[in-house]
C-alpha positions in Angstrom: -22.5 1.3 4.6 -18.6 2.6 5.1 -17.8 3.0 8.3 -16.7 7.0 9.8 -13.0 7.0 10.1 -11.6 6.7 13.6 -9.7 9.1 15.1 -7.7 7.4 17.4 -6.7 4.0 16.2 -4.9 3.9 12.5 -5.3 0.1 12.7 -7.6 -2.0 14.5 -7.1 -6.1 14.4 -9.2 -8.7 15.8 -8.3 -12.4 16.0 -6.7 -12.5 12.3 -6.0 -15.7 11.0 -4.0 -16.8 7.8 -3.5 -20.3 7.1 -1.4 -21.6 3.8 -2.2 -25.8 3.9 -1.2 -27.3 7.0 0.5 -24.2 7.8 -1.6 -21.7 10.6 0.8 -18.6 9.5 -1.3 -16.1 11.3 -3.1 -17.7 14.6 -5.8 -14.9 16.6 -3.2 -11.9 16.3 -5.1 -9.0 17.9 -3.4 -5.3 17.3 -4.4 -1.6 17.9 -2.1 0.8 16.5 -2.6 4.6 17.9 -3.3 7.3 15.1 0.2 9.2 14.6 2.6 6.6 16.2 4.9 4.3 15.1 4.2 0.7 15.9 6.9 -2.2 16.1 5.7 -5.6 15.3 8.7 -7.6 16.5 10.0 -11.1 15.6 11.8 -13.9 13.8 11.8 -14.7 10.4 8.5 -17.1 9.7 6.6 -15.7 12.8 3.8 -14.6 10.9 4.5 -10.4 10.3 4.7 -10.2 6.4 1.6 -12.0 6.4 -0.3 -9.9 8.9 1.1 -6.9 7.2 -0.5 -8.4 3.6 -3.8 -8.6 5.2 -4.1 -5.4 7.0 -3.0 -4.0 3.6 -5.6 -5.9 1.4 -3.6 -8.3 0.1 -4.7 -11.1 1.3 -7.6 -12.2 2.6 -8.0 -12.9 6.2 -9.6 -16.4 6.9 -10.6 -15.6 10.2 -11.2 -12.2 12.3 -11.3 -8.3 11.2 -9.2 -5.6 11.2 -10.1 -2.0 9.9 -7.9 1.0 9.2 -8.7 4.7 10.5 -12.5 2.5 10.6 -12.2 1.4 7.5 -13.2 -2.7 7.0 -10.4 -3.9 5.1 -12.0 -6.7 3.3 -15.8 -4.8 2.8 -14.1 -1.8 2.1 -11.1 -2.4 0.4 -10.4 0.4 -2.0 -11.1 2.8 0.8 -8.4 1.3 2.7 -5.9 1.2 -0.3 -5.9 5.3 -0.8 -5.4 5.1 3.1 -1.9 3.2 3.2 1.0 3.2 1.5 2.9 -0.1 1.8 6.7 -1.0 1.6 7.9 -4.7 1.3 10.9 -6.5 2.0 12.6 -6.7 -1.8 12.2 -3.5 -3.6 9.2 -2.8 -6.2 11.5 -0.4 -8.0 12.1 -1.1 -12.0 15.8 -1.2 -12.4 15.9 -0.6 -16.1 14.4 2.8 -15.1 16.3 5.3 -13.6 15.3 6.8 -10.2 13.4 9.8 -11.8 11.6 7.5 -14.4 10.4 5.2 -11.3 9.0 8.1 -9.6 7.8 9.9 -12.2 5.9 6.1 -13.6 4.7 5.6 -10.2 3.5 9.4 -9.6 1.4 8.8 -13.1 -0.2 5.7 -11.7 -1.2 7.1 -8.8 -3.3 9.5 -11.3 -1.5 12.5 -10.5 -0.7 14.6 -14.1 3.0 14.8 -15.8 3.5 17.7 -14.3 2.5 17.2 -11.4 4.5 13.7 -11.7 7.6 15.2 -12.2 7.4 17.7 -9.4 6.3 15.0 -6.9 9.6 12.9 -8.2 11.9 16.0 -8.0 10.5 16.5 -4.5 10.8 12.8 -3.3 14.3 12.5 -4.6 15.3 15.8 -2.4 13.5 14.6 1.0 15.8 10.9 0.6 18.7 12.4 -0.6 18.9 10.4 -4.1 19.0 14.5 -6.2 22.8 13.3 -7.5 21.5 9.8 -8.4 18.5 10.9 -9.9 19.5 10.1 -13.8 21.8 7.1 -12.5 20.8 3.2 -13.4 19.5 1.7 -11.0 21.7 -1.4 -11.3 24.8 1.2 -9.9 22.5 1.6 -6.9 23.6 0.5 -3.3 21.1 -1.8 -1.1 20.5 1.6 1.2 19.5 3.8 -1.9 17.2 1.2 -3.2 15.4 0.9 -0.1 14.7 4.9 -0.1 13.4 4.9 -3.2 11.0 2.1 -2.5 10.0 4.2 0.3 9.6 7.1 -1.7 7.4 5.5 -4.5 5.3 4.5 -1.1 4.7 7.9 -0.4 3.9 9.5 -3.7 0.3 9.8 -2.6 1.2 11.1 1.1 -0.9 8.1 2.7 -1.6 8.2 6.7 -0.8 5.5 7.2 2.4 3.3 6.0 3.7 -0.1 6.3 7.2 -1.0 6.4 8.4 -4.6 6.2 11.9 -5.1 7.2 12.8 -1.8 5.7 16.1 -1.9 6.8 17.0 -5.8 6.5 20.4 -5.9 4.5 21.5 -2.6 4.9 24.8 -1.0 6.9 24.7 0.6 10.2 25.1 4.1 8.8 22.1 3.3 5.9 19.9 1.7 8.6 20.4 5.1 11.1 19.5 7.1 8.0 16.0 5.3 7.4 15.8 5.7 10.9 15.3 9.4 10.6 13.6 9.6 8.1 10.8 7.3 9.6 11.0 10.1 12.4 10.2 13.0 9.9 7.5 11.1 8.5 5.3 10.7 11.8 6.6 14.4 13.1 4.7 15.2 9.5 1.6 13.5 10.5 1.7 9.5 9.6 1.2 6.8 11.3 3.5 3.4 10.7 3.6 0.0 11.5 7.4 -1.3 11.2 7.8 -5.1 11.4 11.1 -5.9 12.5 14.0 -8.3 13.5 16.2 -6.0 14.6 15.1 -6.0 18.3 17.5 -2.1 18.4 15.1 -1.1 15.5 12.2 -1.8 17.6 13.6 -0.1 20.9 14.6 3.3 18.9 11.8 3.9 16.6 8.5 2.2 18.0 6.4 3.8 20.6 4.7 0.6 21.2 5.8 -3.2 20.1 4.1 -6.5 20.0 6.1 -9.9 19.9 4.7 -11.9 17.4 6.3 -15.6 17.2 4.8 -18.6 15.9 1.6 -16.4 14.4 0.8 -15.1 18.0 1.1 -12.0 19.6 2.9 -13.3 22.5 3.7 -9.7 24.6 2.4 -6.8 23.8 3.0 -2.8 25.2 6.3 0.0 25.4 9.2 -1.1 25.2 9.9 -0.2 29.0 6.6 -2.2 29.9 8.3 -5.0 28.0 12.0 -5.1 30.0 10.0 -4.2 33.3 7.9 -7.7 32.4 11.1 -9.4 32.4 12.3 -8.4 35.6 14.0 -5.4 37.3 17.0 -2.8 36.8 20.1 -3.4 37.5 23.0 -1.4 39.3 26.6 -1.9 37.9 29.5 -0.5 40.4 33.2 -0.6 39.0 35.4 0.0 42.4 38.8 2.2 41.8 40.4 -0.4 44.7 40.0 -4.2 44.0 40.3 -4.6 48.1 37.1 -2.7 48.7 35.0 -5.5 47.2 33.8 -7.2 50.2 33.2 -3.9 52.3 31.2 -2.5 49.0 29.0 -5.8 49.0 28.5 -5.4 52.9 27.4 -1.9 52.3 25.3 -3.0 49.7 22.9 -5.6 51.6 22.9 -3.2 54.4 21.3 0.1 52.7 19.9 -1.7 49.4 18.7 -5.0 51.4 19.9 -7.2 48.3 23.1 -9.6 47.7 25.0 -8.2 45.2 27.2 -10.4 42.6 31.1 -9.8 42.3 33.5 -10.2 39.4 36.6 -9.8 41.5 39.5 -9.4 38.4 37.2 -6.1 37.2 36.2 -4.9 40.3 33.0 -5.0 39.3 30.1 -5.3 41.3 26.5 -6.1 40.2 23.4 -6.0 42.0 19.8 -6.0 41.7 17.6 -2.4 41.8 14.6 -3.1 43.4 14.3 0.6 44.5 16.2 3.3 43.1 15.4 6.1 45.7 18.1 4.0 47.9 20.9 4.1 45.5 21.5 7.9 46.6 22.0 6.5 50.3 24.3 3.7 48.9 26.2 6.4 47.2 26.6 8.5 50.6 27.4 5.3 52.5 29.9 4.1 50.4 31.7 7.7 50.2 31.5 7.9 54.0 33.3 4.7 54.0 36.0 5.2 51.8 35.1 3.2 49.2 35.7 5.1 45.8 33.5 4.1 42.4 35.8 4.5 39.1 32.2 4.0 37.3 28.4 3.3 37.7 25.9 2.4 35.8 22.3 1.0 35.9 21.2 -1.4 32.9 17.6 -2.2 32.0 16.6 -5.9 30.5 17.2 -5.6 27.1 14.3 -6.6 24.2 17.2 -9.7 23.6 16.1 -10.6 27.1 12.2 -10.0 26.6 12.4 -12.2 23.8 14.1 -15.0 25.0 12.0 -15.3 28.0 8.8 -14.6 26.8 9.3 -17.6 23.7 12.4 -19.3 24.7 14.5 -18.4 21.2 16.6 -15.5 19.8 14.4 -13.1 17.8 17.1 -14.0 15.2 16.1 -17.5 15.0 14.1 -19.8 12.7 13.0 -22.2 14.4 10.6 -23.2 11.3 12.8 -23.6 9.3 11.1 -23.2 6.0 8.9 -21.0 7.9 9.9 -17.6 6.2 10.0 -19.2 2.8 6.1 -20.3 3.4 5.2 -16.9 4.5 7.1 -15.1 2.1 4.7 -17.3 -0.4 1.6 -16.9 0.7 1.7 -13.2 1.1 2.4 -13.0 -2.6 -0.2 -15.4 -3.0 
């Protein structure tokens, strides 16, 4: 019996487990991924994302737990599923002794859609990623960016709801990386959902609307990314004085209207302290103008994901602590 699509949750994972040998690649990772959002599945390389990825996609098969998409069982009802998703790895799928027309127009076929119909769809495509004046060029002349969009375009030759990127933007500039940013934008302002694993904790911060921390095959934290720097601990308020001599009045001021110590870094003038409530700092601000203590700057800085990561598993999100760990779950999800 197939189960009625949900409305609310694209994805819905229970306890998934993956193991390759001695290797538990995948360990209990629960996610629920809201219906026209994009989710960020954060971590290091070998933590377990490509291979949660390759299950929720149907390709592999879980060993343990269920996961469904828009309802959808993805093991009892895999072909349902696949005309559900559209899926984008980490190394592109593109043909490079094709050109990018040919790809799309090979892929568009596949996907049963007619020639004409295939070469509209590949005209369109190429528009939308900004590849029109490299349409008829080899792909082998092709930068690491343009690859990447048109392995994101064949993805969405059959407009899926839902889409999976892994690592879209590993290996590609700043400027490239910004561009694929948008574009994942326009795709959910559109009406898709995606699920985005990540290293790049900046990626995760911009684009997600809600992130789990996977490391060692466990969904460690889980919620916005504001819920995540809030777990962490607490804002904090950043004063740069225009007169180096006003550093010990400032602190003074500071324990007496914001009731904490605040730390000083007397060369800058700088002067750091914690922001336990921000409806004082407005008081601080009067006080420290009635006193005649002038601010050349002010700021207030939030933990950042760096800081959620290290605390929450003790590494950089940029580590691999496996060591072979990527390598083994780069494997098995080709498996």
């Amino acid at each position: 019996m197939t189960t009625h699509t949900s409305p609310d949750w694209a994805v819905e994972a229970e306890g998934l487990v993956k193991t390759f040998g001695a290797n538990r690649a995948v360990d209990g990772v629960d996610l629920r991924v809201a219906t026209g959002s994009v989710y960020g599945v954060l971590g290091p390389n070998g933590a377990g994302k490509t291979t949660t990825i390759s299950m929720l996609a149907t390709l592999l098969k879980p060993d343990g737990g269920s996961a469904r998409i828009f309802g959808h069982d993805v093991q009892r009802e895999a072909q349902v599923v696949r005309q559900l998703i559209g899926v984008t790895g980490q190394y592109a799928s593109v043909d490079e002794t094709l050109s990018a027309t040919e790809n799309l127009f090979l892929f568009s076929r596949l996907h049963g859609l007619s020639a004409a119909d295939s070469r509209r769809k590949a005209t369109e495509l190429l528009e939308e990623f900004g590849l029109t004046d490299a349409a008829k060029r080899p792909l082998k002349n092709f930068s690491g960016g343009m690859r990447r969009r048109l392995d994101l375009a064949a993805s969405l030759i059959a407009q899926p709801p839902l889409i999976f990127l892994d690592e879209p933007t590993t290996g590609l500039d700043p400027r490239t990386r910004i561009q694929m940013w948008d574009t994942i934008r326009r795709l959910v302002s559109s009406g898709s959902t995606v699920l985005l694993t990540t290293q790049y904790l900046d990626e995760a911060d911009q684009l997600a609307d809600r992130i789990a921390v996977i490391d060692r095959g466990r969904v460690v934290a889980e919620g916005t990314a504001n819920d995540l720097k809030a777990s962490v601990g607490e804002s904090t308020l950043e004063l740069r004085l225009v007169n180096l001599g006003d550093a010990d009045d400032a602190r003074v001021a500071i324990q007496r209207v914001l009731g904490v110590a605040a730390s000083a870094s007397p060369e800058a003038g700088r002067l750091t302290a914690p922001m336990n409530d921000p409806d004082l700092v407005t008081e601080l601000l009067v006080t420290l103008r009635d006193e005649g203590i002038h601010l050349a700057e002010m700021s207030v800085q939030k933990p950042t994901l760096d800081e959620v990561f290290l605390t929450l598993t003790g590494h950089g999100v940029e580590s691999d602590d496996a060591g072979t760990g990527a390598s083994a779950e780069l494997e098995g999800s080709r498996a």
